[in-house]
Each structure stands twice: as structure tokens, then as C-alpha cells.
C-alpha positions in Angstrom: -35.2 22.8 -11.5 -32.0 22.0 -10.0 -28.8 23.7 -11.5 -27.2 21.0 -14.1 -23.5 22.6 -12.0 -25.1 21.6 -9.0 -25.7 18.0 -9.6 -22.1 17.8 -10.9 -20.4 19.3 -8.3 -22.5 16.8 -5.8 -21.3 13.6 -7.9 -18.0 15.2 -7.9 -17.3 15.6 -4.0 -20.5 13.3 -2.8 -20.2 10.2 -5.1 -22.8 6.7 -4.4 -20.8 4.0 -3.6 -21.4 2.6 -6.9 -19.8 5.5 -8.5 -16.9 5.7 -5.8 -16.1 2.4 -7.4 -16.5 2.7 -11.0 -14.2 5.9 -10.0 -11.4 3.7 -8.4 -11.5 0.8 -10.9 -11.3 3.3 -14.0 -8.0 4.8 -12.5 -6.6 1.3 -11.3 -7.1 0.3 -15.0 -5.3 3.4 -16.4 -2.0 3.0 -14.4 -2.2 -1.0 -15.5 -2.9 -0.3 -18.9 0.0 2.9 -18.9 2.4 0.5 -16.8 1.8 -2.7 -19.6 2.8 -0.4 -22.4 5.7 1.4 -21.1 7.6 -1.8 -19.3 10.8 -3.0 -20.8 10.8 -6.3 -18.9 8.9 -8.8 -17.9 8.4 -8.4 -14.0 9.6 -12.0 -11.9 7.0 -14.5 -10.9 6.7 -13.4 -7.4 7.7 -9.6 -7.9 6.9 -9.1 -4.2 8.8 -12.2 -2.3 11.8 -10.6 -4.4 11.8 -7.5 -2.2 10.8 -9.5 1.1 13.9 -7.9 2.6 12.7 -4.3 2.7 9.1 -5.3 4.4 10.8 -7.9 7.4 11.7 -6.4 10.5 14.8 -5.2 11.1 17.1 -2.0 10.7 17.1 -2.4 6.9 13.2 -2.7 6.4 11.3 0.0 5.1 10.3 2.5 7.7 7.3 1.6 9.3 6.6 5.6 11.1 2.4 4.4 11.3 3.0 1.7 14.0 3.4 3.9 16.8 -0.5 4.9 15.3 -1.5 1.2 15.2 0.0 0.2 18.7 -2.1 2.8 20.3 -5.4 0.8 18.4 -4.3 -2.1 20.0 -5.7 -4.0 23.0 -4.1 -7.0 25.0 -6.5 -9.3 24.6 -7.3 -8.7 21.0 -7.1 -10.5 17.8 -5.5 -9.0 15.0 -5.5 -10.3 11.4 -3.2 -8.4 8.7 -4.1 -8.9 5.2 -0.9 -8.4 2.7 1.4 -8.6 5.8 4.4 -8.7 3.6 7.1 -10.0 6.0 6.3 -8.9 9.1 7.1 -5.7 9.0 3.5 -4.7 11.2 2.8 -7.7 12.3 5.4 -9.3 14.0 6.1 -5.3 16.2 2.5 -5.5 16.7 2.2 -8.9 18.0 4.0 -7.8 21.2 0.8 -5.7 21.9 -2.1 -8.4 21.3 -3.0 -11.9 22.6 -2.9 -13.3 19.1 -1.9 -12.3 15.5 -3.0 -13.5 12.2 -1.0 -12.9 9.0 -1.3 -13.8 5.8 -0.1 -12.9 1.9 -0.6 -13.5 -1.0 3.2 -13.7 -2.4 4.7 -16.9 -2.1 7.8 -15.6 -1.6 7.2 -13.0 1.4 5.0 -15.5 2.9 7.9 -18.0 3.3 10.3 -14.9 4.8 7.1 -14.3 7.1 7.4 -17.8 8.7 10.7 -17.3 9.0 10.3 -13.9 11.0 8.0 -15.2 12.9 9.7 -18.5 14.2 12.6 -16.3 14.6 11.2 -13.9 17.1 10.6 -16.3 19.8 6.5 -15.3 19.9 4.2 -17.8 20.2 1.3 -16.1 18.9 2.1 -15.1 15.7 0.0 -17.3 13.0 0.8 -17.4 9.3 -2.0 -18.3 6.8 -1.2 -20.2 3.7 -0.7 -17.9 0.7 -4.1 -16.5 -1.1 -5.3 -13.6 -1.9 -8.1 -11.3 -0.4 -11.2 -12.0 -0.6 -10.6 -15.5 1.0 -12.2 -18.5 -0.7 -14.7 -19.6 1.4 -17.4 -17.7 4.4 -15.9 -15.4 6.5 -14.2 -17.6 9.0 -13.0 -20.8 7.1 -10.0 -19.8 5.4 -9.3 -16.7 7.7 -10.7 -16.3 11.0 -13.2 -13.6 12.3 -10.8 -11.3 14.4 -11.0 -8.5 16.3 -9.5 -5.6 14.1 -8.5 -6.5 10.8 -5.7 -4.6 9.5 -4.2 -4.1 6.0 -1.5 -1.9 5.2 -0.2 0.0 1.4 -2.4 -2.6 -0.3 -5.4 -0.7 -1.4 -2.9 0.8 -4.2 -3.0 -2.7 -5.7 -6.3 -3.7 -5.7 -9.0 -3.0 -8.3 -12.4 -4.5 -6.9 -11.9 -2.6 -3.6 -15.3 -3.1 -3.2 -15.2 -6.5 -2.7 -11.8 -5.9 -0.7 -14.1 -3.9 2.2 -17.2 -5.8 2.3 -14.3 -9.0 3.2 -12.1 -7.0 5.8 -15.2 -5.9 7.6 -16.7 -9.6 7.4 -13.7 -10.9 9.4 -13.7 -8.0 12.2 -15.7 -7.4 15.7 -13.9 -4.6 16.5 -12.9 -2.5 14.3 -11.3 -2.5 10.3 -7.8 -0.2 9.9 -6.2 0.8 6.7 -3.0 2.2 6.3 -2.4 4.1 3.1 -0.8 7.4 2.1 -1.7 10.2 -0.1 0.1 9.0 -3.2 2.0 5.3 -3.3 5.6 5.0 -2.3 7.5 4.9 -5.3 5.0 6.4 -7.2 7.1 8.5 -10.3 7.7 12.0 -10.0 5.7 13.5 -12.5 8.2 15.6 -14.3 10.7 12.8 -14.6 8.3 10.5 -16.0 7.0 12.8 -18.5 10.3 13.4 -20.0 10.9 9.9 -20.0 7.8 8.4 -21.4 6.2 11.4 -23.3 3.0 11.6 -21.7 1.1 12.0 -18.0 1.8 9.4 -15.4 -1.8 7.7 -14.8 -1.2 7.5 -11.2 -3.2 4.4 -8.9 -5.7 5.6 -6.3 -4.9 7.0 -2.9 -5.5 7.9 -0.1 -8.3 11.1 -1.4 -9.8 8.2 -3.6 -10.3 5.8 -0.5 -11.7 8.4 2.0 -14.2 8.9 -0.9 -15.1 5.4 -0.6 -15.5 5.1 2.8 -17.5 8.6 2.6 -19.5 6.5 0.1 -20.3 3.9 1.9 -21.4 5.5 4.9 -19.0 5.1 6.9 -18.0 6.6 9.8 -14.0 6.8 10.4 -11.3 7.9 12.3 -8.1 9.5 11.1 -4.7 9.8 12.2 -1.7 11.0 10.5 2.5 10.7 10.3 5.2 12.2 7.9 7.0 10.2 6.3 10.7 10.1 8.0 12.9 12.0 5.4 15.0 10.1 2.5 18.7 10.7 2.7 20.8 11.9 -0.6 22.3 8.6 -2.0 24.8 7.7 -4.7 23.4 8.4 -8.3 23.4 4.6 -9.1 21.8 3.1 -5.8 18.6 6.1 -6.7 18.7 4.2 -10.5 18.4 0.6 -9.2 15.9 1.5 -6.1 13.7 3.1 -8.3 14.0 1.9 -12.2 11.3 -0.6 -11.8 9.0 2.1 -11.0 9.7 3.8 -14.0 9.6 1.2 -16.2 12.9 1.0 -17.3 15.2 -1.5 -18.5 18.8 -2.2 -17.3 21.6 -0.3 -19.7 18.4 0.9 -22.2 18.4 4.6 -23.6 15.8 5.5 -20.9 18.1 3.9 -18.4 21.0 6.6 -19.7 17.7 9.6 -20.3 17.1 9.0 -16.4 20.5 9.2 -15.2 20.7 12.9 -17.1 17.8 13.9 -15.5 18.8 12.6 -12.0 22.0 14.4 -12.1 20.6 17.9 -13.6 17.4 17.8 -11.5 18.5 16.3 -8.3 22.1 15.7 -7.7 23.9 18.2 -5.3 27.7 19.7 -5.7 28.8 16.5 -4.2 27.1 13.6 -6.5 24.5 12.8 -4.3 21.1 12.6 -5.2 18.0 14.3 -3.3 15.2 11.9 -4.5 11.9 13.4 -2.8 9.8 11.2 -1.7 6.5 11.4 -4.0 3.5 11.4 -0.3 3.5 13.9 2.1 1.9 12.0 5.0 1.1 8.3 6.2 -3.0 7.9 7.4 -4.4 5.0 9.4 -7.9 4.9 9.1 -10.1 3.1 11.5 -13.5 2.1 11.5 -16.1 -0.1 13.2 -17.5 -2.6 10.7 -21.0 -2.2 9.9 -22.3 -5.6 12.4 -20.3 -4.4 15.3 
């Protein structure tokens, strides 16, 4: 008879698929349920198109240290789509490396910035997909083409049916599928903050660890490559509050507002005022993979 421990420990580090999923969807649904109870506002309409500054390219974009990893995937007479593109931030860089691009997002907002990125840096074969979301409406093919790498980047922390997510990405590439992801979201709350603050565990979205686990779980056969994250300078006390009190939940001039700005300056602030926020992932991945018909 096999050892009860046994079987446990196999489920635990050699899940089926179907439970790699239940898995991921359980913890998506716990930070969504956490974050619905603890936000003091309402988030905008487009949430996303209201940061489209931070994923466009230039110098005040977010760093982008995985495109060296993603150039080096790339071939001159590919075609690349990028699902979640943001503003360009990949795609437009990338672009310069392929025959053709594809882009599109779902955020109204960063999808207009995206056109504007695009007209704006004088390529030609950069094309920008109406908004949707992912899966596209239709077969593979009609509302997005079938490409030769299909690439999405820091998106898997927002999607519950990842499933579904897959099976699409790899339905609309020849060549091969790429994720970029690191080991815990950017912005995620540091945990001892956020306890003090809410009075209870952060329930953090999947990662990185959860998604190798899916890919393990779907048989998949992958390729890994790694980058630190470049390092996050000491600011002013009230730029680290407005960069970051959306993540925590917390509403402008509340008594969390005031708790965090405590904590920041016992926890984290240096002799001269600034604050040393670390950053809450330790590396970025891109993960590659040929899709299961190619």
C-alpha cells in the first residue's frame, strides 16, 4: 500500500494540470476577495490606461531589464504578437528585431498611448489590435493572427482562467510561446507592512513558482532564463506613499494613510529622509516554450 505522505507529497510538488489550476484560481480568488474588502476607493474605469506612462518607452518607463533576454529569442523574419502590451514598453524595442509586430490590450486607455508610440517611432511594422481581452473572440487567427512567438509579459498575475490563457497563446504561435513573469508581482505589499496595516496575512496572486508548476503540469517542456531586477533608489517619503498606496489599499489623507507613513519612516527611512523601499521579487524569468503543434 502506498504511504498516505507519499501521495501528498506527489500532489504537492507533481500536481495534474487540473489541480495546477484549481491551485492558481483558488489563490487568484483569495488576493481578489482580500483586495475587495480592504480597498478604500473605488479603482478608475481604465485603472491601467491611467498609468500608460510608466509602460511606454522612454527614460521614465518602467525598467524593462528582460528585453535584452527577449531580443536574443528573436529572429528577423519573425512574427511576434504581444498580448497585454501595455504601451509599448516590449513591443515597440522589440520591433526593431522582427519583420512584423503585433500588439494588442485590453485597456482602452494604454491601447490609445500604444498607437501613439507606435506612429511616433517611425516603424512601419508595428500593428495595434483593437482593445479585447485574451482569449480572443473568435478561432485562432480571426481576431488575432497566428504568429510566430507569441509573447505576454507581467500578465499572468492578473488572470484567473490561466488555463484557458495557455491553450490561446499557444494556438496563435508556430514557433514558440514566451512568458515573462517574476517570482512575486511588482508592487506586491511587503508583508510586514501590510500586516500592521490591515491586521491579517497578505493573500498574495500567483507567481512565478505557481506558473512553472503549470507548465510542469501540462507537460511542457521549457526554457528559462533569468535577470535582477535593477535596484530602486531611496526617494522622498511622500513620492514612496503615492507610488505605492494603491497597492496597499489605502485611501488619500485616511488613518491608514497616516499608520503607513509611521511605518515608512521607522522601518525604512535613512538619517537623511529618504526612503529604501525594497523591491518585493528577486529576479525577472522569461520562459519559452514550443507550443504543443509545432
Amino acid at each position: 500500500m502506498t504511504d498516505p505522505t507519499h501521495d501528498e507529497a506527489r500532489r504537492t510538488l507533481r500536481p495534474s494540470e487540473a489541480e495546477a489550476l484549481a491551485a492558481w484560481r483558488a489563490l487568484h480568488r483569495a488576493a481578489n476577495e482580500q483586495a475587495e474588502r480592504m480597498r478604500e476607493q473605488a479603482p478608475p474605469d481604465d485603472e491601467w490606461g491611467a498609468m500608460a506612462d510608466i509602460f511606454a518607452p522612454g527614460p521614465d518607463a518602467y525598467p524593462a531589464p528582460e528585453l535584452p533576454l527577449l531580443e536574443a529569442l528573436a529572429r528577423p523574419e519573425d512574427h511576434w504578437l504581444e498580448v497585454g502590451a501595455g504601451a509599448g514598453r516590449l513591443a515597440i524595442p522589440l520591433a526593431r528585431r522582427v519583420r512584423h509586430m503585433t500588439a494588442v490590450d485590453r485597456s482602452p486607455g494604454m491601447t490609445a498611448r500604444l498607437r501613439e508610440e507606435a506612429a511616433a517611432s517611425g516603424l512601419d511594422n508595428i500593428e495595434v489590435l483593437p482593445t479585447t481581452g485574451w482569449p480572443p473572440a473568435g478561432a485562432p487567427g480571426e481576431a488575432a493572427p497566428i504568429v510566430d512567438v507569441a509573447l505576454s509579459a507581467s500578465v499572468l498575475f492578473f488572470v484567473e482562467e490561466v488555463g484557458a490563457f495557455l491553450d490561446a497563446l499557444e494556438a496563435h504561435a508556430r514557433r514558440l510561446c514566451v512568458i515573462v513573469l517574476m517570482d512575486h508581482m511588482p508592487g506586491t505589499p511587503l508583508e510586514p507592512l501590510w500586516s500592521v496595516l490591515h491586521d491579517e496575512p497578505l493573500a498574495e496572486l500567483p507567481a512565478l513558482r505557481e506558473f512553472l508548476a503549470i507548465l510542469g503540469a501540462r507537460g511542457r517542456a521549457f526554457d528559462l532564463a533569468t535577470t535582477p531586477p535593477p535596484p530602486l533608489p531611496a526617494q522622498p517619503l511622500d513620492e514612496v506613499i503615492d507610488s505605492y498606496r494603491h497597492r496597499y489599499f489605502v485611501a488619500r489623507g485616511s488613518a491608514r494613510e497616516a499608520r503607513m507613513r509611521e511605518l515608512l519612516l521607522e522601518r525604512y527611512a535613512g538619517d537623511d529622509g529618504l526612503v529604501a523601499f525594497p523591491l518585493p521579487f528577486a529576479q525577472t524569468a522569461v520562459v519559452s516554450w514550443e507550443p504543443p503543434e509545432a
